[in-house]
VEXLO-259840 format. One record per atom (N, C-alpha, C, O): residue in one letter; x, y, z. Coordinates in steps of 0.02 Angstrom, whole numbers, plus 50000, padded with zeros to 5 digits. Layout:
<atoms>
AXYZ ...
</atoms>
This chain:
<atoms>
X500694878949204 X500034881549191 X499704878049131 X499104878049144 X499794875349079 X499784871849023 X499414865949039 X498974863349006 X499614864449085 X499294856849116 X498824859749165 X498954856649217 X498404863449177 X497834864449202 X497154865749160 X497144870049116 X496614862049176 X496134862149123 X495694868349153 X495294867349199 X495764873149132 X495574880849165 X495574885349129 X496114886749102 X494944889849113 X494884895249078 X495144902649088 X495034906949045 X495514904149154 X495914910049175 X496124907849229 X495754904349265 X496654909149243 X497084909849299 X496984918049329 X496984923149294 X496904917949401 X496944925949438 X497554924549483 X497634920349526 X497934929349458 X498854930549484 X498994936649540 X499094942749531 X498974932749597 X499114940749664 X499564945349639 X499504951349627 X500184940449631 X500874944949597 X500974946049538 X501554947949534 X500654945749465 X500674948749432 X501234955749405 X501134961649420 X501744953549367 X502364960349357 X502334961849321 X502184957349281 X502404967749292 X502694970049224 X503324967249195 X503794968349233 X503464964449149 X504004964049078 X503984956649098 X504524954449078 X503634951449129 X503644944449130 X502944941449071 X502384943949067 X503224935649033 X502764934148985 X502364926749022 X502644921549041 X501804928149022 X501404923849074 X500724922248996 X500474925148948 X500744915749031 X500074912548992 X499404916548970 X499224920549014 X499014916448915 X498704919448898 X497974922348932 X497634927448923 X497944915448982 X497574913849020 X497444916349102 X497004916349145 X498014918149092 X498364923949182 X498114931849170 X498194934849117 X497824934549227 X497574940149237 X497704941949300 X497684938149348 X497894950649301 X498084952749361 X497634952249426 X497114955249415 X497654949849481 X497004951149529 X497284954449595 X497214951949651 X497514959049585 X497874961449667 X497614960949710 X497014960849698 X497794960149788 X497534961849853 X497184967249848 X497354972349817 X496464965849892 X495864971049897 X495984971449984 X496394967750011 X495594976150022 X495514976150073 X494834978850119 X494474983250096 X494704976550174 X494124978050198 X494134986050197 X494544990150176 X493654986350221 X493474996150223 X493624997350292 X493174995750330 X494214999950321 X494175004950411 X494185009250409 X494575012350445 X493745012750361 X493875020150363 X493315025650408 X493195031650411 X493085019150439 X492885021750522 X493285025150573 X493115028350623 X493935023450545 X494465025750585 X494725030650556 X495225031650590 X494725035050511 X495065039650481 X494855043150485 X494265043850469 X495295048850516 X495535055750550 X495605061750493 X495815060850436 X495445065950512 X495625073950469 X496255074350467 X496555075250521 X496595074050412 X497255074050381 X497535079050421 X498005077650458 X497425082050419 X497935089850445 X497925089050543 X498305091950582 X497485085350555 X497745084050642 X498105076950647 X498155074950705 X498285073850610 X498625067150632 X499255068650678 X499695072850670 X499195066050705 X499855066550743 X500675064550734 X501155066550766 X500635058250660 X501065057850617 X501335057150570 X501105052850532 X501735059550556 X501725064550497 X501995056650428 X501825056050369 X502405052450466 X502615046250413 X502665040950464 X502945041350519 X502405036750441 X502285026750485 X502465021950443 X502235021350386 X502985017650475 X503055009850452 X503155004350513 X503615004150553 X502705000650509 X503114995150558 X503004986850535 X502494983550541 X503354985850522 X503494978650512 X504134973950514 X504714975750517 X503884967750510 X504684967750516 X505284962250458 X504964958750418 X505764961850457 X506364961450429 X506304956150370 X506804952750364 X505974955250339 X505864952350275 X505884952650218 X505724948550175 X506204960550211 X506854959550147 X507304965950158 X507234970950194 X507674964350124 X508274969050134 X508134978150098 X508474983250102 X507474976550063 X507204981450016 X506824986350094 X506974992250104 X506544983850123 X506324985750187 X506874990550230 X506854996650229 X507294987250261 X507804989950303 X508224995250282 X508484999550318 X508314994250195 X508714999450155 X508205006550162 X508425011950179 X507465005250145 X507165009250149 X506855013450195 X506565018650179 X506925010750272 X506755014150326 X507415018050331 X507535023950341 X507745013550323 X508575017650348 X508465024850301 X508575030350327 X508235024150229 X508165031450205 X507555036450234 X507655042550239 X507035033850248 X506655037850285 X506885042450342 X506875048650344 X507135037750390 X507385040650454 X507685047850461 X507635052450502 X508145046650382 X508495052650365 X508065059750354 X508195065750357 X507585056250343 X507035063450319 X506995070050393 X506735068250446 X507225076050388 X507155076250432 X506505082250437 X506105083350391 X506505086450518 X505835090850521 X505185088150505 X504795092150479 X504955081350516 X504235078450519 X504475072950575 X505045070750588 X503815071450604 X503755068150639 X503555060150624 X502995058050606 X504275055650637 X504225048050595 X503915044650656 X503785047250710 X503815038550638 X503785032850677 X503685026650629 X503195024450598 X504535024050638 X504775019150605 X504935013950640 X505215014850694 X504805007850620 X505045002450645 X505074998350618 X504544997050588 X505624993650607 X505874985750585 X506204982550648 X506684984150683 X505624975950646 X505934971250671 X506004964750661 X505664961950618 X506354962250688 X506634954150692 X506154950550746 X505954951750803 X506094945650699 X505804940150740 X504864936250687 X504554931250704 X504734940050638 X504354938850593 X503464939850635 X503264945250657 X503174935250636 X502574935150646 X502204933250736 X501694934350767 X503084928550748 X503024928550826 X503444935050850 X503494933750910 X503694939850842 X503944943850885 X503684946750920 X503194950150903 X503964946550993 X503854951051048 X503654958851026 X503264962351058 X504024960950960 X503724967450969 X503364970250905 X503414975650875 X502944964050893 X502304964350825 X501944966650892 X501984964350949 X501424974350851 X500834976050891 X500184971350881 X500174966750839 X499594972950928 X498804970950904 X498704973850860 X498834979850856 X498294968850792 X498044970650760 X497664978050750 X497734981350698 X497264980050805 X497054985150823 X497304993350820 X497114998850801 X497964989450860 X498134995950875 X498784998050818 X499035003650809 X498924992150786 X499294995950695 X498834999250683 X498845005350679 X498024993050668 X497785001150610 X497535007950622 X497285011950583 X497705008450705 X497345014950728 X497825018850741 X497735024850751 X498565015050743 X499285021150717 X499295021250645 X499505026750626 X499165017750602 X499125019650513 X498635023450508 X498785028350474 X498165023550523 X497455028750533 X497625037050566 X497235041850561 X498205037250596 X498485043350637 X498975046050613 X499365049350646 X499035044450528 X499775044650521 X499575049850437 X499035049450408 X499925052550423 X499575056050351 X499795053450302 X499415053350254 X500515050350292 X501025045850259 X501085040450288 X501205040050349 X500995033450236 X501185028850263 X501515022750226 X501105018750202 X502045021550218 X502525015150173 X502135010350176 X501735008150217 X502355008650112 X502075002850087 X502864999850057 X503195001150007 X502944996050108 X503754990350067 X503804984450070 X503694980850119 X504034982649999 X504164972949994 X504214970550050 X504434974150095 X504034964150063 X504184958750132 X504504954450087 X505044955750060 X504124948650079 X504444940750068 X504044940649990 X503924934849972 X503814946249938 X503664947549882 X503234954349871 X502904957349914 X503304955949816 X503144963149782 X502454964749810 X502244970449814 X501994957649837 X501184961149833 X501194959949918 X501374954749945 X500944965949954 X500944966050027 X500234969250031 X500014973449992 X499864966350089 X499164968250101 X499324976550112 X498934980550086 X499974979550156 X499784984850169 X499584989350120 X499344994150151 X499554990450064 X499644992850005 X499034995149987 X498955000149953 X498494990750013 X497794993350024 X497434993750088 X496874996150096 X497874990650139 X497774993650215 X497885000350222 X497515003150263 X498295003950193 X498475010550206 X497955016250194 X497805020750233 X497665015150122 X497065017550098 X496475018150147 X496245023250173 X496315012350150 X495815008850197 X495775012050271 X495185012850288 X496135013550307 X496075019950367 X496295026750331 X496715030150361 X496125028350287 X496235034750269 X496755039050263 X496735045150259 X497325034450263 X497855038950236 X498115038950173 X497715037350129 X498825040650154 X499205039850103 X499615035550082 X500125036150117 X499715028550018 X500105028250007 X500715030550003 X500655036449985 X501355029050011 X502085029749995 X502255022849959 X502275017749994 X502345022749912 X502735014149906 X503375014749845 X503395019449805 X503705011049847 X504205010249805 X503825010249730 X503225008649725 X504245012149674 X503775010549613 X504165001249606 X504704999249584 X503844999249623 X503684990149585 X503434988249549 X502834989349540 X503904983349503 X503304981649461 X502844976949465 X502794972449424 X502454977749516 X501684973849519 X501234977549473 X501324983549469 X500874975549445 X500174974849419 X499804977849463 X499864976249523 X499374982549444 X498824984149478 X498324986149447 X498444991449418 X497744983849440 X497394989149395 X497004992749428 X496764990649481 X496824999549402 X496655005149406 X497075006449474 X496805007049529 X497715006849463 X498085009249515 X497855016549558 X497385020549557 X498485015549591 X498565024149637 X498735028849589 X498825026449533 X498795034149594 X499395038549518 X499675042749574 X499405045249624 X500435043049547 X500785045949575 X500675052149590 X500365055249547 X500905056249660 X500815062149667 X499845066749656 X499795072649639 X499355063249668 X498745062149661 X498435058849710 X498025061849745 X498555053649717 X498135048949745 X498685043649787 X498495040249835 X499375043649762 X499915040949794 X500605044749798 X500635050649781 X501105041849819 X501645043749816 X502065036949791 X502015031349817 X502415038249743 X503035034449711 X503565036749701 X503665042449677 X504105031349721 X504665032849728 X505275029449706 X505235023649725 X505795030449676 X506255027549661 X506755024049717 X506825018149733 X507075030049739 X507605027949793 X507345034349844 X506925038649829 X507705033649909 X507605037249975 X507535046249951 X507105050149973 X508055047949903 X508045053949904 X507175056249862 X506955061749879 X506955054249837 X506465055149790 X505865054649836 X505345057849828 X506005049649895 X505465048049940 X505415053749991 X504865056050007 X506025056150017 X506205062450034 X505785067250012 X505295068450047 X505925071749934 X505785077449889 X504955075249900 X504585079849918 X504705069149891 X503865068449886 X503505069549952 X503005073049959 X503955064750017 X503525067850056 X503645074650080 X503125077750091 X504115077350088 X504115087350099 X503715088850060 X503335092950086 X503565087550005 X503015091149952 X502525090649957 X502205095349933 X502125085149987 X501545082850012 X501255088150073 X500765091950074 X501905086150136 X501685090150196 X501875097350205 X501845099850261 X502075100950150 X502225107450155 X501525110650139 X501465116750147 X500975106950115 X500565111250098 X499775106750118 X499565102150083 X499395109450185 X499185106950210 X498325105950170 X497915102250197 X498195109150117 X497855108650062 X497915103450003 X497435100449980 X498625102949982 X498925095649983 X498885090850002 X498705085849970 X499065091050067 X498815083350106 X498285081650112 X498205075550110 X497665086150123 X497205087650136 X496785082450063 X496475077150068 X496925086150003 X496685082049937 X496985076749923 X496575072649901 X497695073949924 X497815069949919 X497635059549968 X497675053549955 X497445064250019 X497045057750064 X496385058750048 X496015056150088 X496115061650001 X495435061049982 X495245056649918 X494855051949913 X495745060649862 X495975054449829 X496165047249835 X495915042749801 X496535046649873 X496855040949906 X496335036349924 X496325030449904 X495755039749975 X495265036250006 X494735033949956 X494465028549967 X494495038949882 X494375040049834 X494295032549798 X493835028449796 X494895032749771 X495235029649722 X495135020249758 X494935016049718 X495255018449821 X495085012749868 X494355010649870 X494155004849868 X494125014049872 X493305014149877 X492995012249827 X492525008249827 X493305015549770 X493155014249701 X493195005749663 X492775001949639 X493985005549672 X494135001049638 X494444994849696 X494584989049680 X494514997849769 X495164990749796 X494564988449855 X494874985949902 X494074988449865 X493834985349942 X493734976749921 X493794974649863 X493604973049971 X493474965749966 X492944966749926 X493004963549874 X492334970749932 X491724968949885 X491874971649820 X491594967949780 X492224977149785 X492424976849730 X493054972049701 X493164971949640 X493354968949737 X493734962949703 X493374957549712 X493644952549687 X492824956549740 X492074951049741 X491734949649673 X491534944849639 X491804959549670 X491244957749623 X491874958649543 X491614955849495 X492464961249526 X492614957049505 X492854949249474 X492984947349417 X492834946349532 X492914938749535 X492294934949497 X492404930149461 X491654937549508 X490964936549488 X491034937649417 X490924932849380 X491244944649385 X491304944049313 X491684940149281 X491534938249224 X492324937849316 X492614935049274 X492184925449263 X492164922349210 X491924923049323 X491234918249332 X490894918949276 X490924913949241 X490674922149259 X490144925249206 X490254924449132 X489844923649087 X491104924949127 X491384924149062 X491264916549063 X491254914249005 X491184913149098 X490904905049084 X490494902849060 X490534897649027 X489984906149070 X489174904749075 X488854903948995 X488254902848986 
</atoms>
C-alpha cells in the first residue's frame, strides 16, 4: 500500500485487531433494496434459511449446528459443486425463499465479507450471523436489529428467543429492515463513496 500514490484506500474486508495503513477505511458490501418482496413476519412460512454452498468449513460446522435446533421449521442447505452446481437455485427464487423466511444465516464462504449479510436485510428479514470480526459501520446490534452468535448453542438460545415471541419477531425485522435502509443500500454506500471524493476537492 505504501507504493500507491492515493489519498484513501476503501477495504471490503476490513477486521478488527489488524493494523492497516493510515490511509485504509472500512467500506462494506451495500445492497440493492427487494424489499418489494417482504412478507409480514409472523406468516412466513420459515421459520430459519441457508443455502449455499461448501466454501468453508465455518459453513458446514454451522448448519450442522442449526439443524440441531429443534421445533421450528428449517430449510438448510450446503452444497458442493460452488457456482456451477446442479443444485444452486435462480437468482429469483433464493431471494423469494430469504424473503419467506423470518431468520436467515449469514456465514463465511471463501472470506469474512459475504453479500448475504445485506441480502438478508434487503427482503425483509433477519440477520443471524456469526460474530466476525469484519468491520462494519453503523452495524446491526445484536438482539435488536440482528442476531449474533458465538457457537451453535448461542445460535440456538437466540433464535428460540426471537420466535417465541411473535411481537419480537415482529420488531426485530423492522429494525433489521430499519437499520438497511438507513445505512446499507447501494445508494447509501454511493453516496458515501461521493464524500469520501469530496475530501479531495
Amino acid at each position: 500500500f505504501k507504493r500507491f500514490n492515493c489519498q484513501f484506500i476503501l477495504l471490503r474486508e476490513y477486521l478488527e485487531g489488524k493494523n492497516y495503513d493510515g490511509r485504509i477505511y472500512p467500506f462494506a458490501i451495500s445492497s440493492v433494496d427487494r424489499l418489494r418482496l417482504a412478507q409480514n413476519p409472523v406468516e412466513k412460512s420459515i421459520d430459519l434459511y441457508f443455502r449455499g454452498d461448501n466454501s468453508s468449513d465455518d459453513r458446514k460446522e454451522l448448519i450442522r449446528a442449526a439443524n440441531r435446533i429443534d421445533g421450528i421449521h428449517k430449510k438448510l442447505k450446503v452444497y458442493k459443486g460452488g457456482e456451477r452446481s446442479e443444485e444452486k437455485i435462480p437468482e429469483e427464487q433464493f431471494f423469494k425463499e430469504m424473503a419467506d423466511s423470518k431468520i436467515c444465516l449469514n456465514v463465511m464462504g471463501n472470506g469474512y465479507s459475504c453479500y448475504r449479510y445485506q441480502e438478508i436485510p434487503s427482503v425483509g428479514s433477519i440477520v443471524a450471523t456469526k460474530n466476525y470480526p469484519l468491520v462494519v459501520e453503523n452495524d446491526y446490534i445484536d438482539m435488536h436489529s440482528c442476531i449474533k452468535f458465538e457457537h451453535g448453542s448461542e445460535l440456538k438460545d437466540k433464535v428460540n428467543k426471537v420466535l417465541s415471541s411473535k411481537q419480537h419477531t415482529r420488531d426485530m425485522t423492522e429494525e433489521c429492515k430499519s437499520r438497511f435502509l438507513k445505512y446499507h443500500t447501494t445508494e447509501k454506500r454511493f453516496a458515501d463513496f461521493i464524500s469520501y471524493l469530496e475530501r479531495l476537492a
